[in-house]
C-alpha positions in Angstrom: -82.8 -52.0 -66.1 -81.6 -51.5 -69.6 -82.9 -48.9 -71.6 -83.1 -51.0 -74.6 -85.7 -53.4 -72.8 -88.0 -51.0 -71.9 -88.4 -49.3 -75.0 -90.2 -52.0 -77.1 -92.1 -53.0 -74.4 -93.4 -49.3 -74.1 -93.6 -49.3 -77.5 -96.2 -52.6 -77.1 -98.1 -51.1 -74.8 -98.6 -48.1 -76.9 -99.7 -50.1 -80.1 -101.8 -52.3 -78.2 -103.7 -49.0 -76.6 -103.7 -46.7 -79.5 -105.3 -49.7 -81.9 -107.9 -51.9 -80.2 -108.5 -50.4 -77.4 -109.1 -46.6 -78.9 -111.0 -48.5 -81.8 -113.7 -49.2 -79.5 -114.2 -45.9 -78.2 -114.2 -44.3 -81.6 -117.7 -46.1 -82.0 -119.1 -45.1 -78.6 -118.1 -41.2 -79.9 -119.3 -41.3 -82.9 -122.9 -41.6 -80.9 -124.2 -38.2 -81.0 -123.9 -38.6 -77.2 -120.8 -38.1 -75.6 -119.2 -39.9 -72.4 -118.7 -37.7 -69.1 -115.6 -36.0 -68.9 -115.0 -37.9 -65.5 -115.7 -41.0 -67.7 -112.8 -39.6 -70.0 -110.6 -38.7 -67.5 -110.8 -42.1 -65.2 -110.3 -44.2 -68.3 -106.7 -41.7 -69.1 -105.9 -42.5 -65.7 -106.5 -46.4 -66.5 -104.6 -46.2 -69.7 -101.3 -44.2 -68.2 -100.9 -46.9 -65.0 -101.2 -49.2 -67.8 -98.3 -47.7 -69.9 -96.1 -47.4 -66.3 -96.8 -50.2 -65.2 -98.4 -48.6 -62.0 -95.2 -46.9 -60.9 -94.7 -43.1 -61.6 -95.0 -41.8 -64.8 -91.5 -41.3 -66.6 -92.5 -39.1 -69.3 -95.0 -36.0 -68.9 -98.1 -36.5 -70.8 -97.9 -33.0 -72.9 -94.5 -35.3 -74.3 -96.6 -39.1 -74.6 -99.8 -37.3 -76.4 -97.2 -35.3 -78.8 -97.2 -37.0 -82.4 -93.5 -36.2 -83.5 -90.7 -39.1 -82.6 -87.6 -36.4 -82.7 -88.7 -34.0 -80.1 -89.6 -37.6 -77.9 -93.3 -38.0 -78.7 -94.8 -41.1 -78.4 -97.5 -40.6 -80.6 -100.6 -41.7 -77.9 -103.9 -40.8 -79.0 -105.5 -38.2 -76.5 -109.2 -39.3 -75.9 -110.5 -36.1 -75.6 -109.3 -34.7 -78.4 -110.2 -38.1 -80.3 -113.9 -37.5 -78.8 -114.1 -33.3 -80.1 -112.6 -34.1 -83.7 -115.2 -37.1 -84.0 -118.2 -35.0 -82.8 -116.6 -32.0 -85.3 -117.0 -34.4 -88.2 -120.5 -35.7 -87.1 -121.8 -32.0 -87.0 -120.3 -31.8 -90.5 -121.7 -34.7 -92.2 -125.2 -33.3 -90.8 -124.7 -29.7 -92.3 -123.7 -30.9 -95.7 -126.2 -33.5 -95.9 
């Protein structure tokens, strides 16, 4: 397959993950309860098959979750890291109001 297909269709599947999909789950963590980390973890699963298309993953995920393009990041938004930072910022707004 060429290279040059497979890119912006990756590319798609990335946009179409990190916007409307993670857009949902930012509202179920905002809830001051959080989701099981089996929850979490069963829904990466989902979203990486998705991304490979159910084959084997082509890229290791320390590389797909990194946010810089040069060194080959592909800028995904890691769930459980989305899930601490929003649960960080709740505790915040509490303490300073």
């Amino acid at each position: 397959m060429d290279k040059n297909f497979t890119t912006p269709k990756l590319f798609g599947k990335l946009s179409l993950v990190n916007s409307p999909v993670v857009s949902q789950f930012t509202y179920l963590f905002i809830s001051p309860h959080s989701p099981s980390q089996s929850f979490l973890k069963t829904f990466e699963q989902k979203i990486i098959c998705f991304l490979w298309s159910q084959k084997p993953e082509r890229i290791k995920r320390s590389v797909v979750y990194n946010n810089n393009y040069e060194i080959g990041g592909l800028k995904l938004l890691n769930l459980k890291v989305l899930c601490l930072i929003l649960k960080v910022a709740f505790v915040q707004k509490l303490y300073l109001h």
